[in-house]
Gaussian input, Z-matrix of N, CA and C with variables (Angstrom, degrees):
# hf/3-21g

backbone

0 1
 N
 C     1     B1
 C     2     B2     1     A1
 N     3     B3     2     A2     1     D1
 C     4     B4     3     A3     2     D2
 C     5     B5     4     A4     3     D3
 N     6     B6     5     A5     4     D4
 C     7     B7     6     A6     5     D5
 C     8     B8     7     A7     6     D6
 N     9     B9     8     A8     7     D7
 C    10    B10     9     A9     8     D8
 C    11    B11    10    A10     9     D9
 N    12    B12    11    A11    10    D10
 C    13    B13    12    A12    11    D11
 C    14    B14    13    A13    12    D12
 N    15    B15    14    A14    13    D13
 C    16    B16    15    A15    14    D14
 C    17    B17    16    A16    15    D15
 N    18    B18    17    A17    16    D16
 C    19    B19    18    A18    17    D17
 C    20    B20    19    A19    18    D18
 N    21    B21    20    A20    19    D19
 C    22    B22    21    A21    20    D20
 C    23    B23    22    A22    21    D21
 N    24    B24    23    A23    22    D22
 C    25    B25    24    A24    23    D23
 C    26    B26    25    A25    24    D24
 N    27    B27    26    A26    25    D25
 C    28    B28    27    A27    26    D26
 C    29    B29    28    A28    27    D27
 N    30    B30    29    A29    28    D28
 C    31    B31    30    A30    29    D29
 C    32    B32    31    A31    30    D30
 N    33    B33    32    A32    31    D31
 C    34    B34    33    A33    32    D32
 C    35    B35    34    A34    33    D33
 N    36    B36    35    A35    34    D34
 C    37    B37    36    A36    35    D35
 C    38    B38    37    A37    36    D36
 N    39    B39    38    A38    37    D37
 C    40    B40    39    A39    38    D38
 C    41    B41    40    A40    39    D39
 N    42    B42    41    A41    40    D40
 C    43    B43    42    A42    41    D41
 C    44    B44    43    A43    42    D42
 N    45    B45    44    A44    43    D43
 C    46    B46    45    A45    44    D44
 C    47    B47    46    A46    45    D45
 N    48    B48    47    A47    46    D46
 C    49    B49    48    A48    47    D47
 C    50    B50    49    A49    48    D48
 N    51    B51    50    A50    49    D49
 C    52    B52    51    A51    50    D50
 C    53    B53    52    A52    51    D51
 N    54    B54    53    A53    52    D52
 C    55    B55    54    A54    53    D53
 C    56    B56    55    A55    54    D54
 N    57    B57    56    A56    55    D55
 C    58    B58    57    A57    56    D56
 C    59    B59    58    A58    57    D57
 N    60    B60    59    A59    58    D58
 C    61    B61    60    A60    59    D59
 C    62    B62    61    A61    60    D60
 N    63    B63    62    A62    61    D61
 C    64    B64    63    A63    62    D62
 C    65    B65    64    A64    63    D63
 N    66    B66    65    A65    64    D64
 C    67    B67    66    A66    65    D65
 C    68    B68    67    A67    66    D66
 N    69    B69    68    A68    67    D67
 C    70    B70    69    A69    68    D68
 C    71    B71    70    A70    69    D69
 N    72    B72    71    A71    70    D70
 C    73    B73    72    A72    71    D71
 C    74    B74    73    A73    72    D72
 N    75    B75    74    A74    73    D73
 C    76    B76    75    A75    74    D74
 C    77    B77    76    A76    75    D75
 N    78    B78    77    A77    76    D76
 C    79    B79    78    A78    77    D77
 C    80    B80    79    A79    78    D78
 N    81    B81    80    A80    79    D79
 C    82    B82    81    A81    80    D80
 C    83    B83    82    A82    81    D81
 N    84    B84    83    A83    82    D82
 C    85    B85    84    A84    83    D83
 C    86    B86    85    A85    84    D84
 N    87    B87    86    A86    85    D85
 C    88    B88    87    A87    86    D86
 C    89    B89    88    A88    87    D87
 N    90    B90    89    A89    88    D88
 C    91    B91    90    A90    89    D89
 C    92    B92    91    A91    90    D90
 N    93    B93    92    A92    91    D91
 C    94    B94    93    A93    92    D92
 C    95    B95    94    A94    93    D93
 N    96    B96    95    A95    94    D94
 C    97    B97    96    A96    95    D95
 C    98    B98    97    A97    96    D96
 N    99    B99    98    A98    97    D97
 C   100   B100    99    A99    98    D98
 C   101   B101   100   A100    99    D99
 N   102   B102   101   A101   100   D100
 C   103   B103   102   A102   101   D101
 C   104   B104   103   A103   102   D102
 N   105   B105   104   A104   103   D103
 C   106   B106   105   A105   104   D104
 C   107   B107   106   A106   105   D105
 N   108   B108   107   A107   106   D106
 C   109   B109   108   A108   107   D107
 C   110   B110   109   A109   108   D108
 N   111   B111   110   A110   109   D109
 C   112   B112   111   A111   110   D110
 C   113   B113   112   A112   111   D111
 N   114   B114   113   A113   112   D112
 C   115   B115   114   A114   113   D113
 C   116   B116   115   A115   114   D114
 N   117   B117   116   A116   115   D115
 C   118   B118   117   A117   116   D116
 C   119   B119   118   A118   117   D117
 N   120   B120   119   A119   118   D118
 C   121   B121   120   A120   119   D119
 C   122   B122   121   A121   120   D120
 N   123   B123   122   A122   121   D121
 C   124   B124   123   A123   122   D122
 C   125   B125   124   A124   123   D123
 N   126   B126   125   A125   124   D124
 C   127   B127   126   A126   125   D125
 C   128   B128   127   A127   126   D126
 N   129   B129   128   A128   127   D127
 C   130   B130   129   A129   128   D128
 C   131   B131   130   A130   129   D129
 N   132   B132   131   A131   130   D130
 C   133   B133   132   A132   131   D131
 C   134   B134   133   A133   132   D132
 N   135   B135   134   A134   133   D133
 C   136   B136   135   A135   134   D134
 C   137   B137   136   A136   135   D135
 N   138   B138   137   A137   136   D136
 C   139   B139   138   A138   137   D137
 C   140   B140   139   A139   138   D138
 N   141   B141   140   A140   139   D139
 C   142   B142   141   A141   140   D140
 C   143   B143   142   A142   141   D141
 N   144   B144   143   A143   142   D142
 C   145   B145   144   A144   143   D143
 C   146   B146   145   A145   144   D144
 N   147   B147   146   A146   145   D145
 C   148   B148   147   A147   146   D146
 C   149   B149   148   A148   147   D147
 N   150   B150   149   A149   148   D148
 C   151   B151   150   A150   149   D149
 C   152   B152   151   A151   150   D150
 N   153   B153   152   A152   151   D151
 C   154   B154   153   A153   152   D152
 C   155   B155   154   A154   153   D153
 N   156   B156   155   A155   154   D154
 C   157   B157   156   A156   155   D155
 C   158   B158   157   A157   156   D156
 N   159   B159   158   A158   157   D157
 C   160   B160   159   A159   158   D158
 C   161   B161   160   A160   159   D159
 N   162   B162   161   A161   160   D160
 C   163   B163   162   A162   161   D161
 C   164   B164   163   A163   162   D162
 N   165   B165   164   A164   163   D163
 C   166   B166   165   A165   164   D164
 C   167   B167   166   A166   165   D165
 N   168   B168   167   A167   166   D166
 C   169   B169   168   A168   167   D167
 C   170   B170   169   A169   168   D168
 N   171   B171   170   A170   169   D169
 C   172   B172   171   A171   170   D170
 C   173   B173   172   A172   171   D171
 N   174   B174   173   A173   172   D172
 C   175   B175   174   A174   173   D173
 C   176   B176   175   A175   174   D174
 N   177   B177   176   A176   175   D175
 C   178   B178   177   A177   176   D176
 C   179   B179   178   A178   177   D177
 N   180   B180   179   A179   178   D178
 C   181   B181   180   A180   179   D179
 C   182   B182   181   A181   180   D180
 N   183   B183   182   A182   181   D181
 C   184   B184   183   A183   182   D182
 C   185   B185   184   A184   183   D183
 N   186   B186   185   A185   184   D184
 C   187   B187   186   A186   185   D185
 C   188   B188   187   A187   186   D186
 N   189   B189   188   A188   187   D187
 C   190   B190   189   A189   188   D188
 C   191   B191   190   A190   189   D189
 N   192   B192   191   A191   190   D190
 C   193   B193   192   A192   191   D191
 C   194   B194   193   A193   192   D192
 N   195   B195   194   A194   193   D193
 C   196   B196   195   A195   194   D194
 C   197   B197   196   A196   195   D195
 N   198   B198   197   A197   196   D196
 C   199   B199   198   A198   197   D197
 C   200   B200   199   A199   198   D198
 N   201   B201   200   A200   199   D199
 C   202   B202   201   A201   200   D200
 C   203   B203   202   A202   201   D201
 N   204   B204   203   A203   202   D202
 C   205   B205   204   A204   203   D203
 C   206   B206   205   A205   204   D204
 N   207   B207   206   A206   205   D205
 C   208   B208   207   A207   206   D206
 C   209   B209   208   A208   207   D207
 N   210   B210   209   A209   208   D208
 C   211   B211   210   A210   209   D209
 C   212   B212   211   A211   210   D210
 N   213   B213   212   A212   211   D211
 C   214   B214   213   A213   212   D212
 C   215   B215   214   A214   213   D213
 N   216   B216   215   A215   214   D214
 C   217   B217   216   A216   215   D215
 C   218   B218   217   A217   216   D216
 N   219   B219   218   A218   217   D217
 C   220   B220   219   A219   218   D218
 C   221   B221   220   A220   219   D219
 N   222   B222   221   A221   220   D220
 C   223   B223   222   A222   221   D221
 C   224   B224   223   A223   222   D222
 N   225   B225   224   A224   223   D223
 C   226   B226   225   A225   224   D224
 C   227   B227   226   A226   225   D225
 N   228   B228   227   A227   226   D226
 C   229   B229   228   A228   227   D227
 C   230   B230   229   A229   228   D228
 N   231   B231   230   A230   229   D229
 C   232   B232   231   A231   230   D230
 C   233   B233   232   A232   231   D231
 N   234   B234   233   A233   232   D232
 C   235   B235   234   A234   233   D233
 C   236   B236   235   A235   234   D234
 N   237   B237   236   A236   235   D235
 C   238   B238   237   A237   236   D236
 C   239   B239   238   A238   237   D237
 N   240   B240   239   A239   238   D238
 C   241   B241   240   A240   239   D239
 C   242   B242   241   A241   240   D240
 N   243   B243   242   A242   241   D241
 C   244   B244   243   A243   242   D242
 C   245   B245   244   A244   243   D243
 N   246   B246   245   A245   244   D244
 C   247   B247   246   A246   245   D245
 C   248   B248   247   A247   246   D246
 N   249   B249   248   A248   247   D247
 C   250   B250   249   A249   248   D248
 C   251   B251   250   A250   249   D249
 N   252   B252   251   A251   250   D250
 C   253   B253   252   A252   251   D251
 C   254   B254   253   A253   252   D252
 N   255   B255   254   A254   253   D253
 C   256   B256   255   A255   254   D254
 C   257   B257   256   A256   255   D255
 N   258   B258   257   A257   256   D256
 C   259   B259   258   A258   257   D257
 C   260   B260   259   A259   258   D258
 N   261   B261   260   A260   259   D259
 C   262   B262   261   A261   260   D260
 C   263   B263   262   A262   261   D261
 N   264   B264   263   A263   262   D262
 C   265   B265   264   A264   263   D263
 C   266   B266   265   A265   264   D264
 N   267   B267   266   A266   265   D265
 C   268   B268   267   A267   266   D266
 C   269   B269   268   A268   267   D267
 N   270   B270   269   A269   268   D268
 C   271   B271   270   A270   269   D269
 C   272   B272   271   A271   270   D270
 N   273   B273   272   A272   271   D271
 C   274   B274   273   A273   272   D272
 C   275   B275   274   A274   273   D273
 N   276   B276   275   A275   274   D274
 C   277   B277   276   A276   275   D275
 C   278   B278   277   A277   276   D276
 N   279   B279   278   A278   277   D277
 C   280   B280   279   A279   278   D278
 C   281   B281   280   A280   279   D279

   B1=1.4393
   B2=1.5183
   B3=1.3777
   B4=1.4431
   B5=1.4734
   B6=1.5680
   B7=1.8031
   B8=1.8787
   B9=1.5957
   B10=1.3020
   B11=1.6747
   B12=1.3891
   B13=0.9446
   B14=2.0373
   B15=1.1725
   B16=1.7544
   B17=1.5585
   B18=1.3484
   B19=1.6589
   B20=1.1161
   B21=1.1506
   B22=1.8844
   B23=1.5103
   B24=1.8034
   B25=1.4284
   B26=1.8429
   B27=1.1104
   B28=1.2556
   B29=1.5642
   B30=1.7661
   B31=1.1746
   B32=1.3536
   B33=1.5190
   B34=1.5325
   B35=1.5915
   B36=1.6584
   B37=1.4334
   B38=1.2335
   B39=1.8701
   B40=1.3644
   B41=1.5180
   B42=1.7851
   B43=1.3077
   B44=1.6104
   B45=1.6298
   B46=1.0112
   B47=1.7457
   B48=1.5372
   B49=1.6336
   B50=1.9893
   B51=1.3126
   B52=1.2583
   B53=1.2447
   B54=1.4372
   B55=1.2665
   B56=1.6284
   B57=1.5863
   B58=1.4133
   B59=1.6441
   B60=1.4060
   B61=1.2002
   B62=1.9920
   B63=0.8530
   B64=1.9101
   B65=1.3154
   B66=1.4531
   B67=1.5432
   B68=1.4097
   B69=1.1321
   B70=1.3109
   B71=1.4969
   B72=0.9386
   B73=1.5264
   B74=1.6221
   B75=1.3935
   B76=1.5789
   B77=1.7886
   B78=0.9524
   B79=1.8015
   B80=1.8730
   B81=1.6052
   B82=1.2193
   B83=1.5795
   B84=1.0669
   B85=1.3049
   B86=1.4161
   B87=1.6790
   B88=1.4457
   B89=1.7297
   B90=0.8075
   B91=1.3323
   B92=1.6576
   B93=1.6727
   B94=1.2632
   B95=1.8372
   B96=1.2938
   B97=1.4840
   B98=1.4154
   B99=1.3327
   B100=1.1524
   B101=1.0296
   B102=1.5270
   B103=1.5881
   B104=0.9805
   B105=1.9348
   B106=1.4661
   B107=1.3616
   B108=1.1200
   B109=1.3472
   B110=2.3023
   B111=1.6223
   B112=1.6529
   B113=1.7092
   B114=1.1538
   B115=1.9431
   B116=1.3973
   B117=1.6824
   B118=1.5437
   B119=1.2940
   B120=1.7511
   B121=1.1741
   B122=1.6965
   B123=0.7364
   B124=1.6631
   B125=1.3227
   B126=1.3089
   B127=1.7341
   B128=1.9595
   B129=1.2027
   B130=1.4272
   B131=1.9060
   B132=1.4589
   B133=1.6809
   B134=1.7839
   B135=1.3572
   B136=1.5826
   B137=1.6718
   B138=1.8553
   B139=1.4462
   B140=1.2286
   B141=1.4517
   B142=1.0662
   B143=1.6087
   B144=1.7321
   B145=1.6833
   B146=1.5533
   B147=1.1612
   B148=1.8360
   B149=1.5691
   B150=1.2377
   B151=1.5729
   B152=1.3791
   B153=1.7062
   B154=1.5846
   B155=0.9880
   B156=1.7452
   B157=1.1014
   B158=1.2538
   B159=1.3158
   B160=1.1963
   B161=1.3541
   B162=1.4762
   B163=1.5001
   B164=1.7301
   B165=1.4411
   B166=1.4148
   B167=1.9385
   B168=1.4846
   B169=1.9037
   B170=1.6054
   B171=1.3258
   B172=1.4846
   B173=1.5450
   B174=1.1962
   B175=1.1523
   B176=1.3224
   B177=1.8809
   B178=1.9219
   B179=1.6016
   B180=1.4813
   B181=1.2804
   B182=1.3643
   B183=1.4041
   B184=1.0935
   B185=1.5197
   B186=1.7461
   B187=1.5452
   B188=0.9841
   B189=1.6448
   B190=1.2999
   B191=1.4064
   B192=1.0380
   B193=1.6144
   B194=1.4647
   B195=1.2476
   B196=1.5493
   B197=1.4643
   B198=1.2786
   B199=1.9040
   B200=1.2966
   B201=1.6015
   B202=1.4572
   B203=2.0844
   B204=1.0893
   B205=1.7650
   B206=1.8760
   B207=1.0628
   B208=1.6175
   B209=1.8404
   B210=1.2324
   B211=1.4315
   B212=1.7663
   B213=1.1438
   B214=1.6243
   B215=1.4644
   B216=1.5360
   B217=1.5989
   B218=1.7466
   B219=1.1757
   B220=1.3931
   B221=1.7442
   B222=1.0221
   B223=1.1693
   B224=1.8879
   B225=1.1895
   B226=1.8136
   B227=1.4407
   B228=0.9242
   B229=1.5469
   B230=1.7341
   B231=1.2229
   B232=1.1403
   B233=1.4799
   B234=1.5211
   B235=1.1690
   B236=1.4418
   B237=1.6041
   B238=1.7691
   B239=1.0907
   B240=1.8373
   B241=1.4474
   B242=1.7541
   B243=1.4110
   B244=1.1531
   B245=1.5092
   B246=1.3055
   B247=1.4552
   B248=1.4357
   B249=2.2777
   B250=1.4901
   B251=1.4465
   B252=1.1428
   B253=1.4322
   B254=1.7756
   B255=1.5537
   B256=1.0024
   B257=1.3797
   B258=1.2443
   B259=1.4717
   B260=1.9124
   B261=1.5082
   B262=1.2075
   B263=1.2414
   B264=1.4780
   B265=1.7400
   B266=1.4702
   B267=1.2632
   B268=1.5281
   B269=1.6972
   B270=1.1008
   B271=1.5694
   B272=1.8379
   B273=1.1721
   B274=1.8013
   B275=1.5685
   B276=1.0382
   B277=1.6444
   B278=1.0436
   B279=1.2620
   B280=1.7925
   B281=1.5877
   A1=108.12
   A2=114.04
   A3=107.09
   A4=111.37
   A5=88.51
   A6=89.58
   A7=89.22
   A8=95.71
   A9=112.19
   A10=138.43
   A11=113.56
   A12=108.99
   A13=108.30
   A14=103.72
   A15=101.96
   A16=89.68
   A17=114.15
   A18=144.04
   A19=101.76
   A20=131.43
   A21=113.08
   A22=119.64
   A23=91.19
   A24=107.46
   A25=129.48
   A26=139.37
   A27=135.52
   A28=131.97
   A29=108.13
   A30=93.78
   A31=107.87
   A32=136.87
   A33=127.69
   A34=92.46
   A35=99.52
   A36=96.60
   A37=117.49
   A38=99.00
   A39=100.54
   A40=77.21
   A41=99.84
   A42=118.17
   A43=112.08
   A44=106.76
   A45=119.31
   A46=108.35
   A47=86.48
   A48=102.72
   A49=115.41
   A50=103.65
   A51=105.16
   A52=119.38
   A53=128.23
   A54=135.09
   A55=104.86
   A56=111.89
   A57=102.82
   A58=104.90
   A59=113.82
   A60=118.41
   A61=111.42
   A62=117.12
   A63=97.02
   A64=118.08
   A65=114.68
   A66=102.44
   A67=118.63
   A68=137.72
   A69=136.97
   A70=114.84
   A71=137.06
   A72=162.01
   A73=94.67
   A74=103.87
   A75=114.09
   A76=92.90
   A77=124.50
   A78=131.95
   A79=98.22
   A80=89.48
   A81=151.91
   A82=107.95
   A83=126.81
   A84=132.22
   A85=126.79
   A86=111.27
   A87=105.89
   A88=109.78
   A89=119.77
   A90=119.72
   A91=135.35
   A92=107.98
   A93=98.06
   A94=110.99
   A95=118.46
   A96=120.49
   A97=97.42
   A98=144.49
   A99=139.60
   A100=131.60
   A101=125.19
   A102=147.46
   A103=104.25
   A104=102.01
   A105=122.96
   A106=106.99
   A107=126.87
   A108=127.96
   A109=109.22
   A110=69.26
   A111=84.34
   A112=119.75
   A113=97.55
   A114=100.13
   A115=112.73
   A116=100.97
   A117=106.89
   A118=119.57
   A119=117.37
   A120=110.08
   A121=147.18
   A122=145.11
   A123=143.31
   A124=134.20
   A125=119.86
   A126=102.85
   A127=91.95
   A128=104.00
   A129=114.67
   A130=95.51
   A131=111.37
   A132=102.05
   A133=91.73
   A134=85.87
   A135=88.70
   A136=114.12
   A137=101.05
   A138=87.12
   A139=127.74
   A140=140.93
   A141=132.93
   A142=105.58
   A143=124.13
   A144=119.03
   A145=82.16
   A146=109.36
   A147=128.02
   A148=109.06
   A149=99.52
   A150=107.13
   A151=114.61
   A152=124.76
   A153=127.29
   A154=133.65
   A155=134.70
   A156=154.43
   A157=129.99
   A158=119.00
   A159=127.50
   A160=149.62
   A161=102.26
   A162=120.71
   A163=98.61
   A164=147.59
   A165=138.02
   A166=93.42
   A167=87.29
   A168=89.85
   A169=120.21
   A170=115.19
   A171=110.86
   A172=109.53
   A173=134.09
   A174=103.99
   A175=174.68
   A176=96.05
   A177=101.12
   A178=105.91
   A179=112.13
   A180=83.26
   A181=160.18
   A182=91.31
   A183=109.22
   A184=148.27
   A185=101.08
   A186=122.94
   A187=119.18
   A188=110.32
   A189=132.77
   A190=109.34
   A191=104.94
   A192=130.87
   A193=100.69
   A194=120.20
   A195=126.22
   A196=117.65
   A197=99.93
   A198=106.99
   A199=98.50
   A200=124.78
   A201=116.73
   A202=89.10
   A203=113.91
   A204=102.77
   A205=111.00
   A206=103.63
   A207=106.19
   A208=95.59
   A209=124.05
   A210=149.86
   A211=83.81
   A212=132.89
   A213=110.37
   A214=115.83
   A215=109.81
   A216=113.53
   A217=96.92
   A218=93.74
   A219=112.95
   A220=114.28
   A221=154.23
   A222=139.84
   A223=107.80
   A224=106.69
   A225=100.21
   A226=116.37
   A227=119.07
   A228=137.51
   A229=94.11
   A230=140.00
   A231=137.42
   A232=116.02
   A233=121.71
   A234=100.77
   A235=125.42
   A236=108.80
   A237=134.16
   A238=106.50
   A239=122.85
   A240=124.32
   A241=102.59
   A242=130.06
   A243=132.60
   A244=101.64
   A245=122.66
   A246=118.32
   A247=100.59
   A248=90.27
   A249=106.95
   A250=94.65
   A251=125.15
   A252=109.48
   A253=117.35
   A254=138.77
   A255=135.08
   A256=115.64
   A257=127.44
   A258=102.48
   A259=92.76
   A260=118.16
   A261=131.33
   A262=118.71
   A263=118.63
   A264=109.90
   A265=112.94
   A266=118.19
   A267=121.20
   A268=113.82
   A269=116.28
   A270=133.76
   A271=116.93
   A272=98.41
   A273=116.86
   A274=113.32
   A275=96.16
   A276=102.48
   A277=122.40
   A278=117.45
   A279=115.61
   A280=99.61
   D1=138.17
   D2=175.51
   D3=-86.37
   D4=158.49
   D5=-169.42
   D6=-115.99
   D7=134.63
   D8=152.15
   D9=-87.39
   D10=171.72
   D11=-168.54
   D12=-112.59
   D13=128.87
   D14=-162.59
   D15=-115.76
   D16=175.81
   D17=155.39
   D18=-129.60
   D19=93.90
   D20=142.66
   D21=-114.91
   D22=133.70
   D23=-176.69
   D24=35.90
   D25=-123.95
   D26=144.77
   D27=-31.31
   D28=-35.35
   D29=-164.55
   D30=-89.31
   D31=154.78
   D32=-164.24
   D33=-88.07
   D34=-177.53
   D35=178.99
   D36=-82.58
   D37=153.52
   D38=-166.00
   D39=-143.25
   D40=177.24
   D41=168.41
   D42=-99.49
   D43=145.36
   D44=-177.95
   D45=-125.81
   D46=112.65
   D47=-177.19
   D48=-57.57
   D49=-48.25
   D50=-173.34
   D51=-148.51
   D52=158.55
   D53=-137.21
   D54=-140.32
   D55=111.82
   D56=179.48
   D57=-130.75
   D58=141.05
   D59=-171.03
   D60=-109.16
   D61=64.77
   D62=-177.82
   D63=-102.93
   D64=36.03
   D65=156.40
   D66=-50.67
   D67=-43.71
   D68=160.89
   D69=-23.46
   D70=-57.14
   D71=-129.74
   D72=-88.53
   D73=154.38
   D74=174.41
   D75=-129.17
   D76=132.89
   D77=140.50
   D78=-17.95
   D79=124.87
   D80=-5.14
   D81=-91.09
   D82=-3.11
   D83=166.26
   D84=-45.13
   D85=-28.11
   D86=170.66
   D87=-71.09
   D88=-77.59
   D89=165.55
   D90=-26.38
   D91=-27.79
   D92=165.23
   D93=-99.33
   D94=8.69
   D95=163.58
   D96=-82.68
   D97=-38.09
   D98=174.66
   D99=-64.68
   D100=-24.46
   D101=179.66
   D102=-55.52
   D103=-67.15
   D104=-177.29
   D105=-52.65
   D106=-45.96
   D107=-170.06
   D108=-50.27
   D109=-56.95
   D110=-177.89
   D111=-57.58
   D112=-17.47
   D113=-171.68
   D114=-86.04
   D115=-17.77
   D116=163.67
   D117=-69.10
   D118=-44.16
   D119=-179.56
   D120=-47.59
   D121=124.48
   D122=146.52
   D123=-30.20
   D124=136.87
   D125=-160.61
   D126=-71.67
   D127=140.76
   D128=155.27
   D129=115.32
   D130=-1.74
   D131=-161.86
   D132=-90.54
   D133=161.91
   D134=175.86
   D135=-135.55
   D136=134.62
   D137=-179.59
   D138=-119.84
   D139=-168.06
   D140=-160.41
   D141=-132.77
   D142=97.27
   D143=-169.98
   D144=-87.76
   D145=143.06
   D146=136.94
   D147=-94.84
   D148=115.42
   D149=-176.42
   D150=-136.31
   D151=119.59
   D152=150.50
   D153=-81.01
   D154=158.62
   D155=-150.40
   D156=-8.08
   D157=173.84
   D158=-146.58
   D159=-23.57
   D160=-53.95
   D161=176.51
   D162=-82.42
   D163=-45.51
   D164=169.06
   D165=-35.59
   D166=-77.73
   D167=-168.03
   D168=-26.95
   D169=-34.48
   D170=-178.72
   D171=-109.40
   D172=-53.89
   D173=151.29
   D174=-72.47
   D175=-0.35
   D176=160.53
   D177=-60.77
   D178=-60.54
   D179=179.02
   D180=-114.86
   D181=31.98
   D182=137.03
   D183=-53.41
   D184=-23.04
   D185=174.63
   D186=-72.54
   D187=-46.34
   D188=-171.52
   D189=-47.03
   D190=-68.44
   D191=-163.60
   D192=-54.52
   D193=-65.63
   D194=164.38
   D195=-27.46
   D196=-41.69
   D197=-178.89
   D198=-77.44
   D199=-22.83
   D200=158.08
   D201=116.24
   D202=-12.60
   D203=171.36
   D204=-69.84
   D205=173.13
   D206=-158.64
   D207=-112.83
   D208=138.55
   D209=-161.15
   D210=-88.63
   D211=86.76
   D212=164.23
   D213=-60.38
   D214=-48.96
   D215=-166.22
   D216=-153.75
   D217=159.38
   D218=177.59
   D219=-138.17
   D220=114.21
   D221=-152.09
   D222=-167.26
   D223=144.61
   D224=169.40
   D225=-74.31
   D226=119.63
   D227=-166.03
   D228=-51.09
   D229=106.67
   D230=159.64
   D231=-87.40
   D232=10.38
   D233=-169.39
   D234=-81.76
   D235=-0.88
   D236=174.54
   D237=-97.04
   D238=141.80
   D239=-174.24
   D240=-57.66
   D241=-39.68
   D242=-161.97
   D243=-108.45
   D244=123.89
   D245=169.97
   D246=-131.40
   D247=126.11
   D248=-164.27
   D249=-104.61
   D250=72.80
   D251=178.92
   D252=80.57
   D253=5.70
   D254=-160.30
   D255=-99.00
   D256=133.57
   D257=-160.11
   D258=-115.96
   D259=-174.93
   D260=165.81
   D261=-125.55
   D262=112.11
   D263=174.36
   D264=-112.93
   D265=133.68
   D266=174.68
   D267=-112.74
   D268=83.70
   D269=159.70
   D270=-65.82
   D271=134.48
   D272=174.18
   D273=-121.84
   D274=121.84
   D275=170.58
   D276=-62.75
   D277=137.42
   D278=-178.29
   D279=-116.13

């Protein structure tokens, strides 16, 4: 997978191994696109959820963390002129 290159907020740039999108997604489905996502990963990779409303926002990561990977940032995705609620999470495997 190619890795891009991000800025978010505080954290400097880093590489981002993988890329998951589930605004689409309703509970519990956000979270199990993310699972899957995560079982691919390697300890140390870091990924990037795009996630909408409410129940995604508090419980991916909330999941995450439980599975024991580390929350780097959480932030409203500004990278679209209009942001409807979409958030950005960047998780690292430990």
């Amino acid at each position: 997978m190619n890795k891009t290159h991000i800025k978010s907020g505080p954290i400097e740039q880093m590489n981002v191994d993988y890329h998951l999108d589930i605004t689409p997604e309703t509970c519990p489905m956000t979270f199990v696109r993310t699972k899957l996502m995560i079982e691919k990963m390697a300890v140390g990779d870091i990924a990037e959820v795009i996630l909408k409303g409410t129940e995604p926002l508090h419980n991916v990561p909330r999941s995450v963390t439980e599975m024991g990977l580390t929350v780097l940032s959480l932030e409203a995705d500004d990278r679209s002129s209009i942001n409807d609620g979409v958030f950005r999470l960047l998780i690292r495997k430990n």
